[in-house]
C-alpha positions in Angstrom: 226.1 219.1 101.0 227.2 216.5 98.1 227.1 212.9 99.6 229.8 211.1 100.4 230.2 207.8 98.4 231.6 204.3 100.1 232.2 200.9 98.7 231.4 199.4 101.9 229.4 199.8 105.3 230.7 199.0 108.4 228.2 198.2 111.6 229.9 199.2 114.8 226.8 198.2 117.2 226.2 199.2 120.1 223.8 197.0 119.4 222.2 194.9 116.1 219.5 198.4 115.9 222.8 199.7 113.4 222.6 196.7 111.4 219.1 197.0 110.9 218.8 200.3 109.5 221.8 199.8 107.7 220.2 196.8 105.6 217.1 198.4 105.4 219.1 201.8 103.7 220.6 199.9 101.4 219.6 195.7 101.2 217.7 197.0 97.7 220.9 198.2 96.0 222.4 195.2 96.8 219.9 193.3 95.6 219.4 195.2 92.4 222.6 196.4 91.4 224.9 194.2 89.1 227.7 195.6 90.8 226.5 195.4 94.1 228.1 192.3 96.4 227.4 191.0 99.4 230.3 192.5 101.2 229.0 195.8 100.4 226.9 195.7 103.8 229.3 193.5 105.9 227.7 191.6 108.8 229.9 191.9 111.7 230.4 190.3 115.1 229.0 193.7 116.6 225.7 192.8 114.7 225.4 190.0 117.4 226.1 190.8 120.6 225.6 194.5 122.8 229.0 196.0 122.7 229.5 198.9 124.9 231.8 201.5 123.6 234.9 200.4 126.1 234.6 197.4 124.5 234.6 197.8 120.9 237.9 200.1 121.4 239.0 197.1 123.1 237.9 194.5 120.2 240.2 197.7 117.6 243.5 197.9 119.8 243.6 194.1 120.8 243.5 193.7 116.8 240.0 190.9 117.6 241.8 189.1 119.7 241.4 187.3 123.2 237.9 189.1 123.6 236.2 186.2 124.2 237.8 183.6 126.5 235.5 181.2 128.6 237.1 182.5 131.6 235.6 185.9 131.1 232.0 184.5 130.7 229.1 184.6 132.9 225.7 184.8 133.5 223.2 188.0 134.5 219.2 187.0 134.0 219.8 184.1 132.4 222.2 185.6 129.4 225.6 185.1 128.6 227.9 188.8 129.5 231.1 189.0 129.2 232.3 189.7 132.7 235.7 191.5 131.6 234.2 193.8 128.6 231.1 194.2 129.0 229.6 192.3 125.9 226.0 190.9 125.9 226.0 187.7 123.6 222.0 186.7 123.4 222.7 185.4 119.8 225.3 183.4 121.0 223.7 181.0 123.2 220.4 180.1 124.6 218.7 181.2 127.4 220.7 179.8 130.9 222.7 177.9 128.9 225.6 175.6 130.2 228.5 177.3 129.0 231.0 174.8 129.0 228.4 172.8 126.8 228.0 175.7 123.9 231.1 177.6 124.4 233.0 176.1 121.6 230.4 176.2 119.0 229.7 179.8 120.1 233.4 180.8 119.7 233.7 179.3 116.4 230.9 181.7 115.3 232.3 184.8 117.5 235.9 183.5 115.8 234.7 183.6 112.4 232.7 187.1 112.9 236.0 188.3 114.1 237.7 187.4 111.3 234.8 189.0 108.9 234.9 191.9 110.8 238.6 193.0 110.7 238.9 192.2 107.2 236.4 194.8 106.3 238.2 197.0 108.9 241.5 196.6 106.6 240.2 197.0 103.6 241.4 198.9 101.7 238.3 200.2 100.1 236.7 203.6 101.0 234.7 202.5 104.2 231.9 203.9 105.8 231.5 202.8 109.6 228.2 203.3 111.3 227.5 203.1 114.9 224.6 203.7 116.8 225.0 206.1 120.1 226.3 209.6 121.1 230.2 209.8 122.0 231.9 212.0 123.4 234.1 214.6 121.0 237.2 212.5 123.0 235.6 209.1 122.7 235.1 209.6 119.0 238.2 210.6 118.2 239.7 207.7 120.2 237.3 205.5 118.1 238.6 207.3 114.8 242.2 206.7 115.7 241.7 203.1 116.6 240.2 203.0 113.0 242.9 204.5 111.2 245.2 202.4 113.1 243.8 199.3 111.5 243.9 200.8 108.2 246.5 203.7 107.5 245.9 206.0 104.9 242.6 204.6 103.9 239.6 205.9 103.2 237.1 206.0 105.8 234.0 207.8 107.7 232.5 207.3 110.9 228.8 207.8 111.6 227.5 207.9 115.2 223.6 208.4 115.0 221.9 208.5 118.0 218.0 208.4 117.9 217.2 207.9 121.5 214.9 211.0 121.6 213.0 209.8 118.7 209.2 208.0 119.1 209.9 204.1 118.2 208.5 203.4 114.5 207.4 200.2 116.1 207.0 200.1 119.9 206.8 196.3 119.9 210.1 196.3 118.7 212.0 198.6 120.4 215.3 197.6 119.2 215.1 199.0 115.8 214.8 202.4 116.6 213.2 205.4 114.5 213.9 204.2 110.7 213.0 207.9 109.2 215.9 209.0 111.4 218.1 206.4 110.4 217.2 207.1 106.7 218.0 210.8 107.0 221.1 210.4 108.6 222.6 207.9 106.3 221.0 209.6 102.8 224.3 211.7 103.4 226.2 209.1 102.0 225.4 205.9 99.3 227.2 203.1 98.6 228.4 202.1 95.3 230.5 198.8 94.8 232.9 198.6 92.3 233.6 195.4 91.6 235.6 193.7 88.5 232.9 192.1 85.6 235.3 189.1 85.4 235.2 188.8 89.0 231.6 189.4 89.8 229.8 187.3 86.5 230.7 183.7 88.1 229.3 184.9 91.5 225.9 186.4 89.6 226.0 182.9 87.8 226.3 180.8 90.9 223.7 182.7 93.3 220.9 182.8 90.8 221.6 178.9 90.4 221.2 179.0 94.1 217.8 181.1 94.1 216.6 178.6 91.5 217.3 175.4 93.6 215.8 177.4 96.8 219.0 177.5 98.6 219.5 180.8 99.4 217.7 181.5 102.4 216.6 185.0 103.8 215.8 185.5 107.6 215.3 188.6 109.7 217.4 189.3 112.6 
């Protein structure tokens, strides 16, 4: 089967083990491609937080909107859940945190992701989205239409990849799953960005002058 090509991925959660094996598919094109852009591999606000599947249809239909409210927030072994949806947010806040202390600064961040997030939904470029779990053939297609809905007659695929009954590559860190699995599912498609040379040349220009003055940081999630 000929691989399908996207000019950007989309991380659907359920939790950050999608991100993960996402970047570490394709974090090397990106790196070493001219064309390649940061937005290629979109971080999104399901990157950061455990988001059952309810949930993210929620986070779709309710366009990002009202999914994090203080008034839904609570606390179950010492992490912040959101008592309405579901949502884990470890990322968010510390351990027992006071939450009328670090709400606002959390929803800035959960704000912003939000914003990220449904831009890549609506983009109009051809979008892969990647989400780790089994559905149900009625849950996906409710997740496919709540998709589509954010982006009619665009071009898009949905991968659910589920490696539960895989042995961990590292059992220390459980989150990440089986990355041989991961690999093989996603070598189906590849990811090439297409970006304008007149666009992309003052962005080349201005993160190497970053690398050189050491401000371009890398961390692992």
């Amino acid at each position: 089967m000929p691989q399908q090509t996207f000019h950007r991925v989309v991380g659907l959660g359920k939790i950050c083990r999608a991100k993960h094996n996402i970047e570490r598919k394709w974090t090397e094109y990106r790196r070493t491609s001219l064309r390649a852009t940061t937005d290629c591999l979109t971080r999104t606000v399901f990157d950061w937080q455990a988001t059952p599947y309810p949930a993210l249809l929620e986070y779709l239909r309710r366009d990002f909107r009202g999914m994090f409210e203080l008034a839904d927030l609570g606390m179950f072994e010492g992490r912040v859940i959101n008592e309405r949806y579901g949502t884990l947010h470890r990322h968010d806040f510390p351990d027992n945190p006071d939450l009328a202390q670090h709400y606002a600064a959390a929803r800035s961040r959960h704000d912003h992701l939000c914003n990220k997030t449904r831009r890549a939904v609506t983009d109009p470029l051809p979008t892969l989205f990647v989400r780790y779990g089994a559905l149900a053939p009625d849950e996906e297609r409710e997740l496919r239409d709540a998709i589509a809905a954010l982006r009619p007659g665009r071009t898009f695929a949905l991968a659910l990849i589920d490696d539960d009954d895989q042995p961990l590559s590292d059992p220390n860190e459980e989150w990440q799953g089986n990355h041989d699995y991961w690999h093989r599912a996603l070598s189906q498609y590849s990811v090439r960005s297409e970006v304008p040379m007149r666009t992309l040349l003052p962005k080349i220009a201005r993160e190497q002058a970053l690398r050189i003055a050491g401000h371009i940081r890398h961390f692992r999630f």
